[in-house]
C-alpha positions in Angstrom: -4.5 -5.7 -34.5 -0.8 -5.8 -34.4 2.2 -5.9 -31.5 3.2 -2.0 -31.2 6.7 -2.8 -29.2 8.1 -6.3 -28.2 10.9 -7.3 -25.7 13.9 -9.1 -26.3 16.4 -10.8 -24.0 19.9 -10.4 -25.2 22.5 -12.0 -23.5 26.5 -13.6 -25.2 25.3 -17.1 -25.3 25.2 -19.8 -28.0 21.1 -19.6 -28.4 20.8 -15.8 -28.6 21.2 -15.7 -33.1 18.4 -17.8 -32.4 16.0 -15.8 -30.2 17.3 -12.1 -31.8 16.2 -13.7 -35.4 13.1 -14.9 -34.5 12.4 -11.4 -32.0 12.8 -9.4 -35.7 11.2 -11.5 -37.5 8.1 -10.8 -35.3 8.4 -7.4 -34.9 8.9 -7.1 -38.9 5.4 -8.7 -39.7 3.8 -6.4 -37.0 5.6 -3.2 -37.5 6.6 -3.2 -34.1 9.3 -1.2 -32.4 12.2 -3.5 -30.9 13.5 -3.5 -27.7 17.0 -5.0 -27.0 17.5 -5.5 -23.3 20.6 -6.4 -21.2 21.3 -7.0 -17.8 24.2 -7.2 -16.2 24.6 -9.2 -13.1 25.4 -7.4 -10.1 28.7 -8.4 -8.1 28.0 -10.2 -5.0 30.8 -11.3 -2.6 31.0 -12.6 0.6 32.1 -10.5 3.4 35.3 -12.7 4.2 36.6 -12.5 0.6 35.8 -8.6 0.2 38.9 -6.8 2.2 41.9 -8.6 0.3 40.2 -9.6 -3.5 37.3 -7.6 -3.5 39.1 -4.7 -5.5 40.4 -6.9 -7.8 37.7 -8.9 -8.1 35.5 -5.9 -8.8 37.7 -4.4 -12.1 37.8 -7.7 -13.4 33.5 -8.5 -13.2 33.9 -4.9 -14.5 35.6 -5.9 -18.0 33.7 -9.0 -18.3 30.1 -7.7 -17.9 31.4 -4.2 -19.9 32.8 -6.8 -22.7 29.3 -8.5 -22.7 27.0 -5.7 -23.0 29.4 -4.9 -25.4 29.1 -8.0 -27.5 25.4 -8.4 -27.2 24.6 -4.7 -28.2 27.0 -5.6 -31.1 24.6 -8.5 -32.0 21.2 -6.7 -31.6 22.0 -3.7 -33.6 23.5 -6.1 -36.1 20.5 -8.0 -36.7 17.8 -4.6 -36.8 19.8 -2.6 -38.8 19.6 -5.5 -41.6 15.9 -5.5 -40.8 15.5 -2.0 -41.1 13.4 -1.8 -37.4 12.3 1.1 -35.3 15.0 0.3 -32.4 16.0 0.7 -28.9 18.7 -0.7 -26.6 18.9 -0.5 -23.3 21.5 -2.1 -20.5 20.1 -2.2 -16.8 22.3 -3.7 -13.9 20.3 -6.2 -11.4 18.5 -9.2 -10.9 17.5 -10.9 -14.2 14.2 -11.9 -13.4 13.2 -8.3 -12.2 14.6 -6.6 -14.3 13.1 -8.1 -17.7 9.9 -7.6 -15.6 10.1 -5.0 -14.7 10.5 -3.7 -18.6 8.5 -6.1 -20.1 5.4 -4.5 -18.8 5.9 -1.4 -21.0 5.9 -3.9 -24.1 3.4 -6.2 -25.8 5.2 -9.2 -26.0 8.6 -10.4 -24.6 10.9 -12.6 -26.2 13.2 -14.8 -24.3 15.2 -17.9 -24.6 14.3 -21.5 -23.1 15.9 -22.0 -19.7 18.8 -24.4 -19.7 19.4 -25.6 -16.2 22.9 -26.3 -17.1 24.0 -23.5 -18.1 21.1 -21.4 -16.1 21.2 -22.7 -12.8 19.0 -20.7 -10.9 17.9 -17.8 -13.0 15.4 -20.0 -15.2 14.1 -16.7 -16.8 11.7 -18.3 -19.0 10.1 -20.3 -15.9 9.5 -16.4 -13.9 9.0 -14.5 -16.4 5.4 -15.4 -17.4 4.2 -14.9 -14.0 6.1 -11.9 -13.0 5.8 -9.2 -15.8 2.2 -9.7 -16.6 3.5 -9.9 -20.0 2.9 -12.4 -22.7 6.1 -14.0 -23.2 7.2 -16.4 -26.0 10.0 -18.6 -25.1 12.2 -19.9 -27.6 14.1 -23.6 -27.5 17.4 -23.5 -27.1 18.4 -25.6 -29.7 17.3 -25.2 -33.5 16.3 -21.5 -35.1 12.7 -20.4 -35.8 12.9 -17.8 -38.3 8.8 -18.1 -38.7 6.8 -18.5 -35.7 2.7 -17.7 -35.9 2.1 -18.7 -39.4 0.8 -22.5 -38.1 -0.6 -22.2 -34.8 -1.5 -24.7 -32.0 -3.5 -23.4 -29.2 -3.8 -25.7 -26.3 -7.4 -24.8 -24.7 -8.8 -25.8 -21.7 -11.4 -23.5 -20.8 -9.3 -21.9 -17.8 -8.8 -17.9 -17.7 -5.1 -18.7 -18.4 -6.1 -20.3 -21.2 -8.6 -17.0 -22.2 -5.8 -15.1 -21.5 -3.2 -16.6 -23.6 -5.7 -16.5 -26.3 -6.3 -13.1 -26.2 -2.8 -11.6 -25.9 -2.1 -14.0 -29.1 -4.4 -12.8 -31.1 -2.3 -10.8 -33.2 -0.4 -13.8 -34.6 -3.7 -15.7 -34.6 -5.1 -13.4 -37.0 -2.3 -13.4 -39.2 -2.2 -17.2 -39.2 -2.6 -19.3 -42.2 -3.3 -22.1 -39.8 -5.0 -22.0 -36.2 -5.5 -25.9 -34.6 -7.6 -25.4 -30.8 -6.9 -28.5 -29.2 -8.8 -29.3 -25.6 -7.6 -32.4 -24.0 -9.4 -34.3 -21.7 -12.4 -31.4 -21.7 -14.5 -31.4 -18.6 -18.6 -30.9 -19.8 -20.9 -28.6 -18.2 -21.8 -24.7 -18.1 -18.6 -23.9 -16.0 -16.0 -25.7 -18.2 -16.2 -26.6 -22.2 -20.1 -26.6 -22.5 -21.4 -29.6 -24.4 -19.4 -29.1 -27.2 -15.8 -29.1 -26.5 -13.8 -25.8 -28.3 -17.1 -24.5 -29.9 -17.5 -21.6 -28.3 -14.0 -20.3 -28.6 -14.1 -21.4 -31.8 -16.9 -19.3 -32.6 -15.2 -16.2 -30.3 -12.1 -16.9 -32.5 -14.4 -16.3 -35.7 -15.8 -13.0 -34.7 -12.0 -12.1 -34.5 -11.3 -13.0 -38.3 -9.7 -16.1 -37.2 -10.8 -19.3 -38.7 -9.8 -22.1 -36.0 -10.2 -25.9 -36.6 -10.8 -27.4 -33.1 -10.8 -30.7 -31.7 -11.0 -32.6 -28.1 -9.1 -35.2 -27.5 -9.4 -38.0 -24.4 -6.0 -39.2 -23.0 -6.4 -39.7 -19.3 -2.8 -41.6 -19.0 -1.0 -39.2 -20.7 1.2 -35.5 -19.8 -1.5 -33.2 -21.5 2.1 -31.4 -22.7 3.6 -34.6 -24.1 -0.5 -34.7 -25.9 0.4 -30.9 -26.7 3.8 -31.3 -28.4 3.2 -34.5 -30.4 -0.2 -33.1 -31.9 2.5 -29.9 -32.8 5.0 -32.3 -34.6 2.0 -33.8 -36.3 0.3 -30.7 -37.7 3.6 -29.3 -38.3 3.0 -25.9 -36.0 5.6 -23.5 -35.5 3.7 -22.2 -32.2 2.2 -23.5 -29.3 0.1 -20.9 -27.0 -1.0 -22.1 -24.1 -1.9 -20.7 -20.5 0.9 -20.7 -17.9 0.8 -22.1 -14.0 -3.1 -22.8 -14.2 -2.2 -24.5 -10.8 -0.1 -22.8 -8.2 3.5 -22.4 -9.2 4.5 -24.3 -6.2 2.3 -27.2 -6.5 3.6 -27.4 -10.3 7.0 -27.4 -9.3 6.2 -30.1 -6.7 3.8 -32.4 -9.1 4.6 -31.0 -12.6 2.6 -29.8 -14.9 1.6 -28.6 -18.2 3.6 -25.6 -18.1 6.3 -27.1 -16.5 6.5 -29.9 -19.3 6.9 -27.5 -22.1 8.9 -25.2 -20.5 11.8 -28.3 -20.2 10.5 -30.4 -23.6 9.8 -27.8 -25.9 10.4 -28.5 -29.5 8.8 -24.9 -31.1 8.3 -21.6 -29.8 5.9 -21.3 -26.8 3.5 -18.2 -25.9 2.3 -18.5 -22.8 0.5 -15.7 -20.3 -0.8 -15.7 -17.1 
């Protein structure tokens, strides 16, 4: 089992290196096919400005985006033609969000950087993305490079079908992992949750799979179950987290936080997440 074609964001930015290296690296271990996509942002402006700048303002949005795509097709073909990778680029004008979604559900796994709210404002790819492309996506942190990503695995677990489904769609790293850690904190008992031993039973699904996972469940009622999440990362020295994304409703995460919403702002490794 193996990723046949992943998805990668490119984009003239300082975490890009970052996110193309760790995007080939991937699709090198899984012989996959590489996607590079880039989107250029459409030109909006308001009615009032439109009659006496518009035209200007139009040739000018023109060279900038055309010197972008440019720069970043530049960068991606840069980094697979050292790699040797089966290749694509592809440039698409629209909305961001959409438009990675739109061609992320032709791929196994998209690759995208960490949205930085101050440099992001309100395209926060990484926060959509996940929800919208039906699509496992792994985000990348902006800050640090990741050249190895699925070799030491964390997989947070808490018997929801986001969690099921993040576990499934990893399964090709899991299985090439020299390390899988299933960590359930807080587990709820019963038939409908973990059963009456916490992480056994996907343990034992994971092992049918070739995957030899070392589980544990973990009490800490007073604590972010991300914060739980990333320190037991630092400790076991993962390069991955997978998790399941927006197990509550995106809104009421937004509103209250959440899991999701933790990592996706505190992230110290690479994060898979599906929906």
């Amino acid at each position: 089992m193996a990723f046949k074609d992943i998805l990668v964001h490119v984009e003239v930015d300082s975490t890009c290196p970052a996110r193309l290296e760790t995007a080939v690296n991937l699709a090198v271990a899984h012989g996959a096919h590489l996607v590079g996509l880039h989107v250029r942002p459409p030109l909006h402006l308001p009615g009032a400005i439109s009659p006496d700048f518009g035209g200007e303002i139009a040739r000018l949005h023109g060279l900038y985006t055309n010197e972008a795509a440019a720069r970043a097709k530049q960068s991606f073909e840069r980094a697979v033609g050292l790699a040797g990778l089966s290749s694509e680029w592809r440039e698409v004008r629209g909305d961001l969000i959409e438009s990675v979604a739109v061609h992320a559900r032709y791929c196994d796994l998209a690759v995208v950087g960490q949205s930085d709210t101050a440099i992001d404002g309100e395209r926060r790819l990484a926060d959509h993305l996940p929800l919208a492309s039906g699509t496992p996506v792994l985000i990348v942190p902006c800050v640090g490079r990741y050249p190895t990503v699925g070799e030491r695995v964390l997989l947070g677990w808490d018997a929801s079908r986001e969690a099921k489904r993040a576990m499934s769609d990893a399964l090709p790293i899991l299985s090439q992992a020299k390390r899988v850690v299933v960590l359930a904190v807080n587990p709820q008992e019963g038939k409908t949750a973990h059963g009456e031993v916490p992480c056994a039973d996907i343990a034992l699904h994971l092992a049918r799979h070739g995957v030899r996972a070392e589980c544990s469940a973990i009490p800490a009622q007073d604590l972010e179950v991300g914060s739980v999440l990333l320190s037991r990362a630092a400790d076991e020295g993962s390069d991955l987290i997978v998790i399941g994304a927006y197990g509550h409703s995106r809104l009421k995460e937004l509103i209250l936080g959440g899991t999701t919403r933790h990592l996706l702002a505190h992230m110290t490794v690479p994060v898979l997440m599906s929906h």
